[in-house]
C-alpha positions in Angstrom: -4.7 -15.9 -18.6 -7.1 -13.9 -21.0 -7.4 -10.1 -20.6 -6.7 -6.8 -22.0 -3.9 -4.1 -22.2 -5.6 -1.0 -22.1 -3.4 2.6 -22.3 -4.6 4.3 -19.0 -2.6 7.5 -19.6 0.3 9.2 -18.2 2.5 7.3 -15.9 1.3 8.4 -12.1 5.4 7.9 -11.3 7.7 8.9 -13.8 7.6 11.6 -16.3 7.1 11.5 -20.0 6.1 8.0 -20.0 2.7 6.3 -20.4 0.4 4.0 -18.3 -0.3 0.7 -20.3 -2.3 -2.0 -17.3 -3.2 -5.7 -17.9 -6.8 -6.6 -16.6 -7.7 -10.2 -16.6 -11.2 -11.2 -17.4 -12.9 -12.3 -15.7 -11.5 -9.5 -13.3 -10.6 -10.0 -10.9 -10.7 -13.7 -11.6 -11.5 -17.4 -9.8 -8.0 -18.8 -10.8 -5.1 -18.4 -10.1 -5.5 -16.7 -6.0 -4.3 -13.2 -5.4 -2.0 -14.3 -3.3 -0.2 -16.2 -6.2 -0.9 -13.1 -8.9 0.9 -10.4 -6.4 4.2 -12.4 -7.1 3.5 -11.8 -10.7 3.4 -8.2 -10.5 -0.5 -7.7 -10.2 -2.1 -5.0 -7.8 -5.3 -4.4 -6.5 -7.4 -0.9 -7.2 -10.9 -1.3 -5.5 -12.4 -4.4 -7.0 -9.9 -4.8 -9.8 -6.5 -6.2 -10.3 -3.9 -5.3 -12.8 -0.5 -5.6 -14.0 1.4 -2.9 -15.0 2.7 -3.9 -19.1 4.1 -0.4 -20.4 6.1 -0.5 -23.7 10.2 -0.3 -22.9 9.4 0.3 -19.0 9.7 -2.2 -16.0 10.2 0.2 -13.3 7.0 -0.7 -11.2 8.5 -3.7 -9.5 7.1 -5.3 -6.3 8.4 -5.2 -2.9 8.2 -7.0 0.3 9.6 -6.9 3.6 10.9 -10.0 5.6 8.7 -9.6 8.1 10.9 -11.7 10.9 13.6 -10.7 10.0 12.9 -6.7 10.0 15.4 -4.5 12.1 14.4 -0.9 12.3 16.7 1.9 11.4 17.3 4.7 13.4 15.4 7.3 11.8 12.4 4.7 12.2 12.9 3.9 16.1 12.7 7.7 16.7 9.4 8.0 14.5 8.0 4.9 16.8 9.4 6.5 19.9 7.5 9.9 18.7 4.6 7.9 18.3 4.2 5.7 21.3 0.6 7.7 22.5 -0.8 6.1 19.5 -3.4 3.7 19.8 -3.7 1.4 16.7 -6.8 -1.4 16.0 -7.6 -2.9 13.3 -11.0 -2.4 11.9 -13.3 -3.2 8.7 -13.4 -1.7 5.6 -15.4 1.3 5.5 -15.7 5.1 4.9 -17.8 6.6 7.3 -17.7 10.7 7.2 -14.9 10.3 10.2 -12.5 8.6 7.5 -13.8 10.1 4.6 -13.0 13.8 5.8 -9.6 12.9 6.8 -8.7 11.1 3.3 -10.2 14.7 1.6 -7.9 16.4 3.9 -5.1 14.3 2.8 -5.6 14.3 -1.0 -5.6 18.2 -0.4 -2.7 19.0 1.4 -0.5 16.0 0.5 -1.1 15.8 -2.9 -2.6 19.2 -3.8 -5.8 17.4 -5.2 -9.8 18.2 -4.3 -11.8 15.1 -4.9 -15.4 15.6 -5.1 -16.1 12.1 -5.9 -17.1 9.2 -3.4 -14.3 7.3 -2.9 -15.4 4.3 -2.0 -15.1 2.2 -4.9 -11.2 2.9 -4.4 -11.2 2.6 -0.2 -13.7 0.1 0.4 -14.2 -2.1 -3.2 -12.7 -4.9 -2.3 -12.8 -7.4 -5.6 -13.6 -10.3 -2.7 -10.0 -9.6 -1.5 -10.3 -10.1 2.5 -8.6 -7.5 4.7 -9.2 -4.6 6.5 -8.2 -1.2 8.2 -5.3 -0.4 10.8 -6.4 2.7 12.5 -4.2 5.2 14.8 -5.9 7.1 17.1 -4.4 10.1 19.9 -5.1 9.6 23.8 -8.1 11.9 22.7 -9.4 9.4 20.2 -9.1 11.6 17.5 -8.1 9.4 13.8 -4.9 10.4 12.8 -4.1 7.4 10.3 -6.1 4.9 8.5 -3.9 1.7 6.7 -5.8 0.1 3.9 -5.0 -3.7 3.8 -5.3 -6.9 2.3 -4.5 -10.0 4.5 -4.1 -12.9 2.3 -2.2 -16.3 3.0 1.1 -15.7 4.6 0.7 -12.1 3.6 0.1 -8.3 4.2 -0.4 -6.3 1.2 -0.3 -2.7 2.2 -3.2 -0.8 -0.1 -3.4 2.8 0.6 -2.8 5.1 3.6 -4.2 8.2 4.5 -3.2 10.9 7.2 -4.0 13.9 9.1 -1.8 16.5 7.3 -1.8 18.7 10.4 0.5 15.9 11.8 3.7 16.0 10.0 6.4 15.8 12.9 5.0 12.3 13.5 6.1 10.9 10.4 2.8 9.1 10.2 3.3 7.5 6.4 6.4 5.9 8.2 4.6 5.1 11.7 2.2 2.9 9.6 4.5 1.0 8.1 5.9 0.1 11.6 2.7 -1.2 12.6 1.6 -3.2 9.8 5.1 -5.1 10.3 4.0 -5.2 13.9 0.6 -6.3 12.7 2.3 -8.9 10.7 4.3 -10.0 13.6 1.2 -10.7 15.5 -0.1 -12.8 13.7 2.8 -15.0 12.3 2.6 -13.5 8.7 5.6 -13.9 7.0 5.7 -10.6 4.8 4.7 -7.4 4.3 4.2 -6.3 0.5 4.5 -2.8 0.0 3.2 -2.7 -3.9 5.7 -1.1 -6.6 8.9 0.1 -6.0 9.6 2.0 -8.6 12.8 3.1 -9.6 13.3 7.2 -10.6 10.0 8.1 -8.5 11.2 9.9 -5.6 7.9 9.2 -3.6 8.2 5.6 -3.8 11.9 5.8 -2.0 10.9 5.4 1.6 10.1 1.8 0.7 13.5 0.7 0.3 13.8 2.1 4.2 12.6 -1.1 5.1 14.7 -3.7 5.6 15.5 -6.6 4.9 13.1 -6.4 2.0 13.0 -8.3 -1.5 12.0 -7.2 -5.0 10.3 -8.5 -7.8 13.3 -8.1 -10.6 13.0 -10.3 -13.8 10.6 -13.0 -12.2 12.6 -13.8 -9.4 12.7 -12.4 -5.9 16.0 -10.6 -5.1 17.1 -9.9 -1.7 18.4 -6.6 -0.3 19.9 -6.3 3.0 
């Protein structure tokens, strides 16, 4: 596959490193499927796909939960209990000012960042990737929670979520989780990919919650209970 390492800058998870990203061109491209490119380590951002390729680092390493075979802990049957006046749908791509407010409100109080830019390319640019949205609303029908998501194959490939700030006794980050597995479920998909797990970013823990999942360690899957 032809493309181009390009140095994108500090690493987002672990400190004193650098961000070096492979992009295929054409990107993304015709051949070989997304599906087949996520278990080689490649990730979607808007329209484009990459694959982390950082000098002396493989920390980002992909993870997937066994969707069937999921058993919830008990930390996570109490967030689901806490949560069970939810009401979750899944919708089309989009960022109307409903979604778009509560993903400002997010970036702000979550991670302490004030984006003036449309963020659209990064929500809704797709790259021709099909998917959608898994939305939670209150009995009121306020938006608490919008899941990003590719649906691919025999796949679920968890993009970005975003939540109401003002929420944090739900555990809403964790709720969603929940119901993408449940989504999965539903419709007979077979796993859930949760993008990197990366190992010495504290922020990235709570995907190892889930269980049983696999991870992407030296081009083959390994299996942790």
């Amino acid at each position: 596959m032809r493309g181009v390492v390009y140095r994108c800058g500090a690493c987002p998870y672990l400190p004193d490193r650098e961000f070096h990203a492979f992009h295929p061109v054409p990107n993304p491209p015709a051949e070989p499927s997304y599906r087949q490119l996520m278990d080689w380590r490649f990730r979607r951002s808007g329209g484009h796909l990459y694959m982390p390729m950082c000098p002396s680092c493989d920390a980002c390493r992909p993870i997937r939960v066994d969707v069937a075979a999921f058993a919830p802990r008990d930390d996570q049957r109490r967030c689901a209990a806490r949560n069970t006046d939810l009401i979750v749908t899944w919708q089309e791509r989009g960022l109307d000012a409903e979604r778009a407010a509560l993903y400002r409100r997010y970036q702000m109080r979550i991670h302490g960042k004030e984006t003036e830019e449309d963020p659209s390319e990064f929500l809704v640019a797709d790259g021709g990737v099909p998917g959608g949205e898994l939305h939670a609303r209150d009995a009121e029908g306020r938006l608490l929670a919008v899941s990003v998501c590719d649906r691919i194959g025999d796949a679920l490939s968890s993009v970005y979520c975003y939540y109401d700030p003002d929420q944090s006794k739900r555990s809403l980050g964790t709720f969603m989780g929940l119901a993408e597995i449940a989504h999965c479920r539903e419709h007979g998909l077979r796993w859930l990919y949760l993008g990197f797990l990366v190992h010495g970013c504290a922020k990235m823990e709570y995907k190892a919650r889930f269980r049983p999942h696999e991870v992407l360690e030296h081009g083959e899957w390994k299996r942790y209970a």
